[in-house]
C-alpha positions as CSV (number, residue, x, y, z in Angstrom):
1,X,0.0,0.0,0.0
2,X,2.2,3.0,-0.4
3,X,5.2,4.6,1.8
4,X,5.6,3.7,5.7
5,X,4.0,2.9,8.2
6,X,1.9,0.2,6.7
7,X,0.5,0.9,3.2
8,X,-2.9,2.5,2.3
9,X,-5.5,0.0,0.6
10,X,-4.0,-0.8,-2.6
11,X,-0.7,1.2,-4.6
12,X,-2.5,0.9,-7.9
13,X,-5.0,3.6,-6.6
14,X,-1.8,5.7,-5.4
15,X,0.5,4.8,-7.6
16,X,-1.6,5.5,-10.7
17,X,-2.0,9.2,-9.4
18,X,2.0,9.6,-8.4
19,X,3.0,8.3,-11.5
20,X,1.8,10.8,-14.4
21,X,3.2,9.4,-17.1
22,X,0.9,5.9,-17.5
23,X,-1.8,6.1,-18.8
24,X,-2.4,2.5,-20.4
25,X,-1.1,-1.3,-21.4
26,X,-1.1,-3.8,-23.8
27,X,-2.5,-7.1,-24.1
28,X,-0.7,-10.3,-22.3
29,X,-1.5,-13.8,-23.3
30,X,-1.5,-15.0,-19.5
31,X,-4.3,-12.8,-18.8
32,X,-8.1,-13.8,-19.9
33,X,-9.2,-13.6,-23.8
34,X,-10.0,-9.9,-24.1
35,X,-9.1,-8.8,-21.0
36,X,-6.3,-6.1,-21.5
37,X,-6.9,-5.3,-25.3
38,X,-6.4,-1.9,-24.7
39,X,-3.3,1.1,-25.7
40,X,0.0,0.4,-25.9
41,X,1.2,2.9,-23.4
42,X,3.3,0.6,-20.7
43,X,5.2,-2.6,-21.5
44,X,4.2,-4.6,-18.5
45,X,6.7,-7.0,-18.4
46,X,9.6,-4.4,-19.1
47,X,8.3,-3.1,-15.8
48,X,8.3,-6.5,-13.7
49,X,11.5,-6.7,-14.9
50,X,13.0,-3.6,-14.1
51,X,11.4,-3.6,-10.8
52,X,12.7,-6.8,-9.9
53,X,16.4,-5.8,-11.3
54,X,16.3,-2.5,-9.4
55,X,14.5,-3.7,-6.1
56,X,17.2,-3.9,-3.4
57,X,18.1,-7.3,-1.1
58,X,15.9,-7.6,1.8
59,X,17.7,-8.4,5.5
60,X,19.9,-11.1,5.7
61,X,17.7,-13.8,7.4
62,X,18.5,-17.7,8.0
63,X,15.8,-20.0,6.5
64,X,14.9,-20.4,10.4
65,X,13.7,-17.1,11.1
66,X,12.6,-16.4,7.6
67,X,10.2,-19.2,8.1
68,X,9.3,-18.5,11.5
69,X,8.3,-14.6,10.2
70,X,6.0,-16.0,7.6
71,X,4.3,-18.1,9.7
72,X,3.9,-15.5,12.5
73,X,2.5,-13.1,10.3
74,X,0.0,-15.5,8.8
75,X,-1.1,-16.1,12.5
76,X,-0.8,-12.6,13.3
77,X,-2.9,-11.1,10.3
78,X,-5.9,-13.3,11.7
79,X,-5.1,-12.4,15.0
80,X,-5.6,-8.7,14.0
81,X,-9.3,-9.4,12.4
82,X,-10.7,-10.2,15.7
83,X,-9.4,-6.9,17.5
84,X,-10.3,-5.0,14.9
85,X,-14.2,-6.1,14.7
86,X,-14.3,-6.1,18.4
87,X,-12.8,-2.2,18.5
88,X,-14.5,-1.1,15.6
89,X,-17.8,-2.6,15.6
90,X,-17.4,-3.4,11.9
91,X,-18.6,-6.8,10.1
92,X,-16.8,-7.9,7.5
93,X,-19.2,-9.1,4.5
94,X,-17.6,-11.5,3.2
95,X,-14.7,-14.2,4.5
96,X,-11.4,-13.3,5.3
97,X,-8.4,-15.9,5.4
98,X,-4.6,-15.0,6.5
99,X,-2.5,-12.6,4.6
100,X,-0.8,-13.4,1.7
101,X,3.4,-13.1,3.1
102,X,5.7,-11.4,0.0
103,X,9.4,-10.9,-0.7
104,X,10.3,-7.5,-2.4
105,X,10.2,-8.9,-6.0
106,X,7.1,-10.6,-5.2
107,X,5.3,-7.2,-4.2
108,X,6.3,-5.8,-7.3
109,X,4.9,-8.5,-9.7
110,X,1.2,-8.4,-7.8
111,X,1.5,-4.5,-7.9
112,X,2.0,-4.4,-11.4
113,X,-1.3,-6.8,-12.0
114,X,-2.4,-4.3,-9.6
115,X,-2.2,-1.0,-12.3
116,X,-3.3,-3.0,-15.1
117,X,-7.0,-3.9,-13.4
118,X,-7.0,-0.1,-12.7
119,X,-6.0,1.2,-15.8
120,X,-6.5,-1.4,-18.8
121,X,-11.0,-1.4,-18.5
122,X,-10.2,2.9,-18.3
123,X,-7.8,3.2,-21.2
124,X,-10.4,0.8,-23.4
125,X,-13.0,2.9,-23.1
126,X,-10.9,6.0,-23.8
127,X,-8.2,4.7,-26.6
128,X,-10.3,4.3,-29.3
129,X,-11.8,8.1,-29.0
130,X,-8.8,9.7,-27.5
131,X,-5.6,8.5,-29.1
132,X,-6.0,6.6,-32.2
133,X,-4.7,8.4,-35.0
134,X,-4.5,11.5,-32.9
135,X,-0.9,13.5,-32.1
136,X,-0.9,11.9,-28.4
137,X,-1.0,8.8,-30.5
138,X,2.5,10.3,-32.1
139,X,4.0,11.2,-28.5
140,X,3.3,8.0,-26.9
141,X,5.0,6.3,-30.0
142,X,7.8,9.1,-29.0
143,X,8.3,7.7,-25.3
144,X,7.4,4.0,-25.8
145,X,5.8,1.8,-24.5
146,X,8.9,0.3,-22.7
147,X,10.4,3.9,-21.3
148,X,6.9,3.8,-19.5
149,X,7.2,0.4,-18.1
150,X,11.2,1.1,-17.1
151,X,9.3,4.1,-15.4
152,X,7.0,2.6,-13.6
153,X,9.4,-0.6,-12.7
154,X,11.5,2.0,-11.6
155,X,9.2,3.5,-9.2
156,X,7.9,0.2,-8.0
157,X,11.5,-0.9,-6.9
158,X,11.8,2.0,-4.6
159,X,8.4,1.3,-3.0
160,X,9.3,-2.2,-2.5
161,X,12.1,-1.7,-0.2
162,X,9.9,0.7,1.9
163,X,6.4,-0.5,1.4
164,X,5.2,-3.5,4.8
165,X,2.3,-3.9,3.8
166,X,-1.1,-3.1,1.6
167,X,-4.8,-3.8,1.0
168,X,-5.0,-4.4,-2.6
169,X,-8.1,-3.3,-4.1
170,X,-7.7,-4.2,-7.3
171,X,-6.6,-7.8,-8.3
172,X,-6.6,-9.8,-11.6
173,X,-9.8,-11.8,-12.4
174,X,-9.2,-15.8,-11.4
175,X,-9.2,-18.4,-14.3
176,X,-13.2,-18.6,-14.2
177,X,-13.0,-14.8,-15.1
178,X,-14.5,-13.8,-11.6
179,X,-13.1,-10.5,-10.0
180,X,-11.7,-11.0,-6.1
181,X,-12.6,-8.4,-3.9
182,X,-9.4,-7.9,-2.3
183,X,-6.3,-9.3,-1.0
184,X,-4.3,-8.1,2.4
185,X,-0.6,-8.4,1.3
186,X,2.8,-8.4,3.7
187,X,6.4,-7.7,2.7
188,X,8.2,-9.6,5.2
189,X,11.5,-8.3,4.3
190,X,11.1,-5.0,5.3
191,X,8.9,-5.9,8.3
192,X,12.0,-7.2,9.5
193,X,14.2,-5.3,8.7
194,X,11.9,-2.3,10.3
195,X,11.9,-4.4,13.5
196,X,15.2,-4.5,13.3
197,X,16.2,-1.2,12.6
198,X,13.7,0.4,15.5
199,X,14.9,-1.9,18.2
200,X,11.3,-3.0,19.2
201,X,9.9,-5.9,20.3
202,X,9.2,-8.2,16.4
203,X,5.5,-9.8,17.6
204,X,4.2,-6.5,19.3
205,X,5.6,-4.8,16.2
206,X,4.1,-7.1,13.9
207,X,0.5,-7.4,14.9
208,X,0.8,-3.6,15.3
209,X,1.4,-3.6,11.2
210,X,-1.4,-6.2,11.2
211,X,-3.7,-4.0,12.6
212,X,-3.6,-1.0,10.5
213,X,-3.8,-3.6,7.7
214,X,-6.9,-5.5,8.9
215,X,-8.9,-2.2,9.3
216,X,-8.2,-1.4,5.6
217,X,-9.4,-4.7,4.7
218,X,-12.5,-4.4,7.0
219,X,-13.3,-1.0,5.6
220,X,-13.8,-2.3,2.3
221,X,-14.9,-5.8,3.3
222,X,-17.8,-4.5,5.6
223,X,-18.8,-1.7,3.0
224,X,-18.8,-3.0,-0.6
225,X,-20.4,0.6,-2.0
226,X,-16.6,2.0,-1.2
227,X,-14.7,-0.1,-3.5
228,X,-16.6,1.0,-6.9
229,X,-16.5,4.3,-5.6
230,X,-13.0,4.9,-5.2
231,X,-12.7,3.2,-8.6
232,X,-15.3,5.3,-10.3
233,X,-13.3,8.1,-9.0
234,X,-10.4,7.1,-10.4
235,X,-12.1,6.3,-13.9
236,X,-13.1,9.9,-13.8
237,X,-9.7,10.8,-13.2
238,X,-8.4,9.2,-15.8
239,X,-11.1,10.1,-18.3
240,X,-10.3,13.8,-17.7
241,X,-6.8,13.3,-18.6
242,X,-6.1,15.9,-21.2
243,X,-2.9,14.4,-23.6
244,X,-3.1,17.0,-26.0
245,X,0.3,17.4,-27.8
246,X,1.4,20.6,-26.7
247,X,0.2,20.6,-22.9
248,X,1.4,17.5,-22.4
249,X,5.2,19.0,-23.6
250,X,4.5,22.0,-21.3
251,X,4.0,19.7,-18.4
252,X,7.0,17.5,-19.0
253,X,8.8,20.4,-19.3
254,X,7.8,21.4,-15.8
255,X,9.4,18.5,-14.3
256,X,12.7,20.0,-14.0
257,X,11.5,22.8,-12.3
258,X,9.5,20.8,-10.1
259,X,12.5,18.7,-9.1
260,X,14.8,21.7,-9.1
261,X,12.1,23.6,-6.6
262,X,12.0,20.2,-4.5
263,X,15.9,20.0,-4.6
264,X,15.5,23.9,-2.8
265,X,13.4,22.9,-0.4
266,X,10.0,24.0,-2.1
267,X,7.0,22.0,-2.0
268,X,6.7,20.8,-5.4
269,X,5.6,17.3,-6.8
270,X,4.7,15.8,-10.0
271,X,0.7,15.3,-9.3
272,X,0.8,19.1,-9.3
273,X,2.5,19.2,-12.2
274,X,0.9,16.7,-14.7
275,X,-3.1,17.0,-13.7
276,X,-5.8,19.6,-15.1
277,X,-8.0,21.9,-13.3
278,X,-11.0,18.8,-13.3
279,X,-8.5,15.9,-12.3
280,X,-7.8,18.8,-9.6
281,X,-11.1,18.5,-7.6
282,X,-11.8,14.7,-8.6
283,X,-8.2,14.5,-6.8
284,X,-9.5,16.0,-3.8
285,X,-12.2,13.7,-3.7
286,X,-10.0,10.5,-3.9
287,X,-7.6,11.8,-1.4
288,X,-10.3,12.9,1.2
289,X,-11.5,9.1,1.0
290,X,-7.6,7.6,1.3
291,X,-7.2,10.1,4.1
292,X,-10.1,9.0,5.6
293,X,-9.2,5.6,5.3
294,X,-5.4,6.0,6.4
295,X,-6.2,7.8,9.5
296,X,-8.4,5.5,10.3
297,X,-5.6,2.6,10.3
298,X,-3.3,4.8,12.1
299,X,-5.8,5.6,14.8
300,X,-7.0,1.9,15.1
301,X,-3.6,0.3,15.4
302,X,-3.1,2.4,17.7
303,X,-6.1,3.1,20.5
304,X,-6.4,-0.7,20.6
305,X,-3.8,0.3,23.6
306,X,-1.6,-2.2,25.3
307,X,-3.5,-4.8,26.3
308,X,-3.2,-6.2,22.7
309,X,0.0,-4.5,21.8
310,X,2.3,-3.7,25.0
311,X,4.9,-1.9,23.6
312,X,2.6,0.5,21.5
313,X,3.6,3.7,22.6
314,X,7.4,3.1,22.5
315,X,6.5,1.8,18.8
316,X,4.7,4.4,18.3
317,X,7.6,7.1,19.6
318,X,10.4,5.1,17.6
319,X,8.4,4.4,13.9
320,X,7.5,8.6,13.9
321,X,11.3,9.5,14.3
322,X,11.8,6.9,11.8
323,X,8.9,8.2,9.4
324,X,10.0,11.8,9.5
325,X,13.8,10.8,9.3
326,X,15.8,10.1,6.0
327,X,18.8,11.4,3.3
328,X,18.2,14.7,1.5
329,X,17.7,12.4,-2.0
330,X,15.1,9.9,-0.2
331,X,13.3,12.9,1.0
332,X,13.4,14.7,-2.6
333,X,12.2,11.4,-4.0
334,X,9.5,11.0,-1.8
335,X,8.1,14.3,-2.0
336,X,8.5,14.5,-5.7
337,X,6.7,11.0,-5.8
338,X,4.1,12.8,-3.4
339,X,4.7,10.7,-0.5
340,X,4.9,13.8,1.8
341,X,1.2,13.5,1.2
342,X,0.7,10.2,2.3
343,X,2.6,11.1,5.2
344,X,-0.1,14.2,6.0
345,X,-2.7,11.8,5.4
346,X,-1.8,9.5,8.1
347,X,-1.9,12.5,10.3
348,X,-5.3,14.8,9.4
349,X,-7.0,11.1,9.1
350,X,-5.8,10.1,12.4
351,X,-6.5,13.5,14.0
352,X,-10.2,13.7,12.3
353,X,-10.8,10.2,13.6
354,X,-9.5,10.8,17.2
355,X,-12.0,14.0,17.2
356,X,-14.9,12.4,15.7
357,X,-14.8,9.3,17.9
358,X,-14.4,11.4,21.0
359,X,-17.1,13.6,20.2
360,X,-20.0,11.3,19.0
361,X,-18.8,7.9,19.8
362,X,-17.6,4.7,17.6
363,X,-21.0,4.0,16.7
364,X,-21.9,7.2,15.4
365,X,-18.3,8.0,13.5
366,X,-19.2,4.3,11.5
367,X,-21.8,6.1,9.8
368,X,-19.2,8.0,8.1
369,X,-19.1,4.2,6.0
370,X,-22.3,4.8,5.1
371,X,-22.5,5.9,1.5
372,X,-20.8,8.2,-0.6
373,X,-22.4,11.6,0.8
374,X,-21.6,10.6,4.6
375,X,-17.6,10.6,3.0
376,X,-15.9,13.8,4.8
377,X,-14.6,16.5,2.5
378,X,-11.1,17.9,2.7
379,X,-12.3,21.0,4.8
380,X,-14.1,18.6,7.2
381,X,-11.3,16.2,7.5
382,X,-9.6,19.2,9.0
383,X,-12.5,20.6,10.7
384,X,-14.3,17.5,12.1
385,X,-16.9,20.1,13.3
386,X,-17.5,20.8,10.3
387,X,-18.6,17.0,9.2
388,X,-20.5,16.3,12.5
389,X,-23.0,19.2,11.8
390,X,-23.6,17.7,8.0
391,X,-23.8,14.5,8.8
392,X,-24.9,13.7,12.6
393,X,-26.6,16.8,13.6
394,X,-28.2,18.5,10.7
395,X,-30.2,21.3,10.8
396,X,-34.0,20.8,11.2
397,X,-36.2,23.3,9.2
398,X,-38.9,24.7,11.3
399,X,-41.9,25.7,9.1
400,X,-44.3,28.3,10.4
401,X,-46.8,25.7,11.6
402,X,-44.3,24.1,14.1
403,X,-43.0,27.3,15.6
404,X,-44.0,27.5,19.4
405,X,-45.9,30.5,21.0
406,X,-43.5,32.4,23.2
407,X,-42.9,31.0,26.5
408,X,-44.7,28.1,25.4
409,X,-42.4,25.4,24.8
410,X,-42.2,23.0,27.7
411,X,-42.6,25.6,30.5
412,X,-40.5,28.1,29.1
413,X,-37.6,25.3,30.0
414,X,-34.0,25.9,28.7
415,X,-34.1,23.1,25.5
416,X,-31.2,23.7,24.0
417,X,-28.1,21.4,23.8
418,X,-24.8,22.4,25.6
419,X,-22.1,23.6,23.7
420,X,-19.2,21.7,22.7
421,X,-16.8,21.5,25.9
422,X,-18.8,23.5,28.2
């Protein structure tokens, strides 16, 4: 799922948005019979492979302990569904088995499947109208199909090494054609090496990674609606691409002065760079939902408290000076790649959560699962207030005929409700 601590439900969501350039595929003959047909805008296996070429070694393990990690995070990840049903309150719909335990190159491989579900269906739909004959049609002949999958291969290879683990949204249909739903993923490699690196305790430190995964997988699992939304929005992302000849040159243009302004100090990054006005707002509607979502992880993995992770807090103290730690280059990368976002996210999520759960309740902060409209905005993810007026406590019109007579109303009694920390 994208940068530290523990992912975000599913890179290709992320990924797709980060990485500017890709914008479709080409068919493969291991995937179904029409499945994939679409433009030839990323060489898929030039990008397994230059993931996998790129990707660093994981921690030097013995087959012992390697073993004993897989099998204590299999154990662990089902471990994690119970807490997290018994703190949230949320029923999974459907059946949910252990995590599925990766190496780095192993990541890669199911987060390249991963684009090509997101992207392939979109760029069908669009390739016929948009680029077929057209001048894009003459640019993406210009970059190549395989300088787009080197790009993206090269990307994936420095997520790999960071990256423990995701909820992956999107997943290739089985050999009976039929879509899964989902699929909780672990990089044991760099949960090791993470555990490692920190000092702290490896099964408190595991579950904990377990448990911001599991709520991912419950928040999609327990409401089906969110999946096709969050892929609807990125469809109309996508769909408002705009790969006219000359913008697109303006905008690749820009890059250097993005990376130059980021090499200063500036906050620049390529989403800001590559998207129009309209990808601009459905952007803000995609990352209110993944904020949503990733504070919500943070907050759960967290409040559980000690009684099912001991060593929480000092986890907790140690993984933030490692999160906001790093080389000048990593940092450059990861805000040019827009992870500095990712890293906000965790925060104004966690932070809207803690308020709204305080304030009203778990019960009543569920029904922000509700639907679409119950979804916080932007603004209310950083004004909580804001959402609990909308959504819990909405105004009631009073017509003329259900106005009271002066004095009238119960005695004359004070009815109204007490103000927010009074």
């Amino acid at each position: 799922m994208s940068a530290e601590p523990a992912g975000h439900p599913g890179l290709p969501l992320g990924g797709a948005l980060r990485n500017p350039l890709i914008h479709g595929g080409i068919p493969d003959s291991r995937w179904p019979s029409g499945y994939g047909e679409g433009v030839t805008l990323i060489d898929w296996d030039v990008a397994v492979n230059t993931g996998v070429r790129l990707v660093r070694p994981g921690p030097q393990v013995d087959l012992t302990e390697a073993r004993q990690a897989v099998a204590q995070l299999r154990e662990l990840s089902v471990t994690a569904q119970h807490h997290v049903r018994e703190f949230t309150g949320m029923n999974s719909l459907e059946p949910a088995g252990p995590a599925v335990i990766v190496d780095r190159p192993g990541w890669i491989k199911a987060n390249v499947e991963g684009f090509r579900v997101v992207l392939e269906p979109i760029l069908d739909s669009l390739g016929g109208d948009r680029l077929a004959g057209s001048t894009a049609g003459s640019i993406t002949t210009a970059v190549g199909s395989r300088v787009t999958g080197v790009q993206l291969g090269a990307v994936l290879s420095y997520l790999a090494g960071r990256v423990l683990g995701q909820y992956e949204l999107f997943l290739p249909p089985d050999p009976d054609g039929r879509a899964p739903t989902g699929r909780l993923t672990l990089v044991a490699p760099n949960i090791v090496h993470a555990e490692r690196e920190l000092g702290v305790d490896p099964h408190d430190f595991r579950l904990w990674v377990c448990l911001h995964e599991e709520t991912h997988r419950t928040q999609f699992t327990a409401n089906p609606w969110l999946r096709d939304y969050v892929q609807e929005q990125m469809r109309l992302y996508l769909s408002a691409s705009n790969l006219d000849a000359s913008v697109f040159l303006d905008r690749l243009r820009a890059i250097g002065e993005a990376v130059a302004d980021a090499v200063r100090g500036n906050e620049a990054n390529l989403i800001d760079v590559f998207q129009s006005a309209e990808q601009s707002e459905i952007l803000d509607r995609i990352t209110a939902v993944m904020t949503l979502a990733e504070g919500h992880g943070d907050y759960v993995m967290d409040a559980v408290g000690p009684q099912v992770v001991p060593t929480v807090a000092e986890i907790r103290r140690r993984f933030q000076r490692r999160r906001e730690g790093g080389n000048r280059i990593d940092k450059v990368i990861r805000q040019l790649l827009g992870f500095d976002l990712k890293m906000k996210q965790y925060e104004e999520g966690a932070a809207f959560v803690r308020t709204v759960v305080a304030r009203v309740g778990m019960a009543d902060f569920n029904k922000v699962w509700e639907s679409p409209e119950t979804l916080p905005t932007l603004a209310e993810i950083r004004e909580p207030e804001a959402w609990i007026s909308r959504v819990l406590h909405p105004p009631v019109p009073i017509t003329t005929g259900d106005a009271e007579p002066d004095g009238e109303a119960d005695g004359g009694a004070d009815t109204g409700t007490t103000a927010p920390g009074a």
